[in-house]
C-alpha positions, 0 to 999 in steps of 0.5 A: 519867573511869573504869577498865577493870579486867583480871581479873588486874591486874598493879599494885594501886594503894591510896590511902589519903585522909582529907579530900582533897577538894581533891586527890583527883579530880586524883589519880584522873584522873592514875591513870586516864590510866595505860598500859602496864600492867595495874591497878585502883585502890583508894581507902581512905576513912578517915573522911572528913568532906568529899567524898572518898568521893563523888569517889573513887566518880565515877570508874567502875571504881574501887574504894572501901573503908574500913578499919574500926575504928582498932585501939588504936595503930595509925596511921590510915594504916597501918589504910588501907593495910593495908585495902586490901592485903587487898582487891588482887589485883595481883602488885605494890602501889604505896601512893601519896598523894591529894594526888600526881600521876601522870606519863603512863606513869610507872607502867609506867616504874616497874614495869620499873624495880623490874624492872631493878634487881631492887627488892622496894621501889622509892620516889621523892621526888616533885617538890614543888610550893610555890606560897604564900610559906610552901611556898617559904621552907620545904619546900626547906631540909627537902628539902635536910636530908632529902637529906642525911640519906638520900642516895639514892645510899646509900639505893641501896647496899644495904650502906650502912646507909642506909634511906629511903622516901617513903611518897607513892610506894611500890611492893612486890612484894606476896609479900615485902610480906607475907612481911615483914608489911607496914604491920600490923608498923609500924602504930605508926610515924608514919613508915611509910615510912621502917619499912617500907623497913627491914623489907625491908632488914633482912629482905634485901630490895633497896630502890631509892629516887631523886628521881621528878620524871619520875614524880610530883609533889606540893603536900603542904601548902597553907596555913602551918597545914597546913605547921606542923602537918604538919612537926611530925608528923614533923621530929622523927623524921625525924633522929638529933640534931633538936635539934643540926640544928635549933640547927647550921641557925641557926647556919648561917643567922647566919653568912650574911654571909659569902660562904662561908657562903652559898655553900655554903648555897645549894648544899645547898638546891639538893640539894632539886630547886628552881629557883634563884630558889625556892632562893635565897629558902629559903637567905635566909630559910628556916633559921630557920623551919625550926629552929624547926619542928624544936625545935616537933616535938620539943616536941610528941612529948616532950608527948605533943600531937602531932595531925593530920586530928583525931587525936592521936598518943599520947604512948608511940608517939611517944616510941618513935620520938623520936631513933630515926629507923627506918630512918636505920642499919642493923646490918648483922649483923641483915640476912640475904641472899636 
C-alpha cells in the first residue's frame, strides 16, 4: 500500500486521527486506491497513544505530521486540521475522518461535482455503518432528527438560511478556505463543521451538502461507551430547543400504540438512509435512548463535564454554543454575495 504524490497535487486530502488505531489503515488504503485525480495525503497524529502514527507512516508517500501544542481554547481537531492545511499544497482540501471509507473514484466524482455546482464547500453525510445492537437502536433516530433539522435540500438553497456540514466529509476550495479563515476562526467550536460551513455562507460563499453513500461511508462508534460519550459531546448542540425534542421525541415514542403514530415514526426514521428492518427496531425502540442522550448532553455542557479522547471541553466554550446550533439560521442581512 503507497502513494505516488505529483509535484502539484490538485486535491490535499488532511486526516486528523488521534487514537485510530483501528480504523485508520482501512481508511488510507481506501484513499490510496484513489483515481482520477491528482492528490497527496496528509495524516495529523494529535497525540496518539496507540499505534496510529506508525500506521499512517507504513503507507509510502504519505505524509505524517503533528499539530503541536493545543493553544488555550482551541479543539483538538481544529489544531489538527489547521496543521495540516498549512502543510497542503493542493488547489483543493478535503478535511475528512480516520474512521471513513472512500469509495472507488469517489474523490474525482466529488471534486467535478464542487465543479459543477460551482461549491467553495461541498460535504456529504456519509453511510453510516451500525453493526452492535446499541449502533441499530440509536444512530438512525439521530440521523433522521438531524435530517430534519438540516435538510439537504435547503442546506442546498442558498437562500434558505439553513446551514450544514459534515465534518467526516469536507471539501473546500482552499483560497476561500483562507480567505474566510479556515478552521483557526472556529477553533472553539466542538461543531466545527457545522461553523465553518457558516463562515462561507455568511461570507457568501455556496455551500453544497447531500447524503454521500455513493462516496463515503463510515461506523463512527463501536461500542455503547463510545456511542454515549460521543452523542453527549454533540446532541446538545446540534438543535435549537434540545430539551423540547429530547421530551417531543418521548412523547412520540408513548403514543406508538397508535398506527398513526408509528407510521408516521417510521418514515421519519427512514429519512436516515437505513434499511427497513434496522428502521423498524430504532423506530421500536430508539426514541427513548435517544431522548435521554440528549437531556445527558445538555446536562454535561451546562456542568461544564463534557470530555473525549481524554480531553475535557471547558465549561465557557461549551455554554457559548448550548441552545445556539452555529449554523442552523442565517440572518440573511449578514450575508454578502460574491
Amino acid at each position: 500500500m503507497d502513494i505516488v504524490v505529483p509535484a502539484n497535487p490538485e486535491v490535499s486530502i488532511i486526516v486528523p486521527a488521534r487514537n485510530e488505531e483501528v480504523c485508520l489503515g482501512n481508511c488510507l488504503r481506501s484513499l490510496v486506491a484513489q483515481t482520477g485525480v491528482g492528490f497527496e495525503i496528509i495524516v495529523v497524529d494529535d497525540g496518539s497513544t496507540d499505534r496510529t502514527r506508525a500506521l499512517a507512516a507504513s503507507v509510502r508517500g504519505v505524509k505524517v505530521i503533528s499539530p503541536g501544542p493545543l493553544p488555550a481554547g482551541w479543539r483538538g481537531k481544529n489544531n489538527a486540521v489547521v496543521a495540516g492545511a498549512k502543510e497542503a499544497r493542493g488547489e483543493w482540501l478535503l478535511f475528512t475522518d480516520a474512521d471513513t471509507l472512500h469509495l472507488p473514484g469517489s474523490l474525482a466524482r466529488a471534486l467535478a461535482e464542487a465543479k459543477e455546482n460551482r461549491a467553495e464547500l461541498l460535504s456529504y453525510s456519509p453511510e453510516q455503518i451500525a453493526v452492535t445492537f446499541a449502533e441499530r437502536v440509536v444512530m438512525p433516530v439521530i440521523f433522521a432528527e438531524l435530517a430534519s433539522q438540516y435538510p439537504p435540500e435547503k442546506v442546498r438553497d442558498q437562500n434558505s438560511g439553513v446551514v450544514a456540514a459534515n465534518g467526516q466529509y469536507i471539501m473546500v476550495r482552499r483560497d476561500v478556505y483562507e480567505s474566510v479563515g479556515g478552521h483557526a476562526a472556529v477553533a472553539d467550536r466542538i461543531l466545527e463543521d457545522v461553523a465553518l460551513a457558516r463562515a462561507f455562507r455568511v461570507a457568501g460563499y455556496r455551500v453544497y451538502f447531500r447524503y454521500g453513500a455513493d462516496a463515503v461511508r463510515t461506523r463512527m462508534y463501536r461500542n455503547w461507551n463510545e456511542l454515549r460519550e460521543g452523542w453527549t459531546k454533540n446532541l446538545a448542540l446540534l438543535f435549537p430547543h434540545p430539551v423540547r425534542r429530547a421530551v417531543g421525541l418521548f412523547v412520540w415514542w408513548l403514543t406508538l400504540p397508535s398506527l398513526i403514530t408509528a407510521v408516521a415514526l417510521y418514515l421519519r426514521v427512514r429519512r436516515a438512509n437505513c434499511g427497513s428492518g434496522t428502521s423498524l427496531m430504532a423506530t421500536a425502540l430508539g426514541p427513548p435512548v435517544v431522548s435521554y442522550l440528549l437531556m445527558r448532553s445538555v446536562r454535561a455542557h451546562r456542568r461544564g463535564e463534557v470530555s473525549w479522547k481524554g480531553r475535557v471541553y471547558s465549561e465557557l466554550a461549551s455554554a457559548m454554543e448550548v441552545g445556539h446550533p452555529c449554523g442552523t439560521r442565517i440572518d440573511p442581512a449578514l450575508e454578502s454575495r460574491h
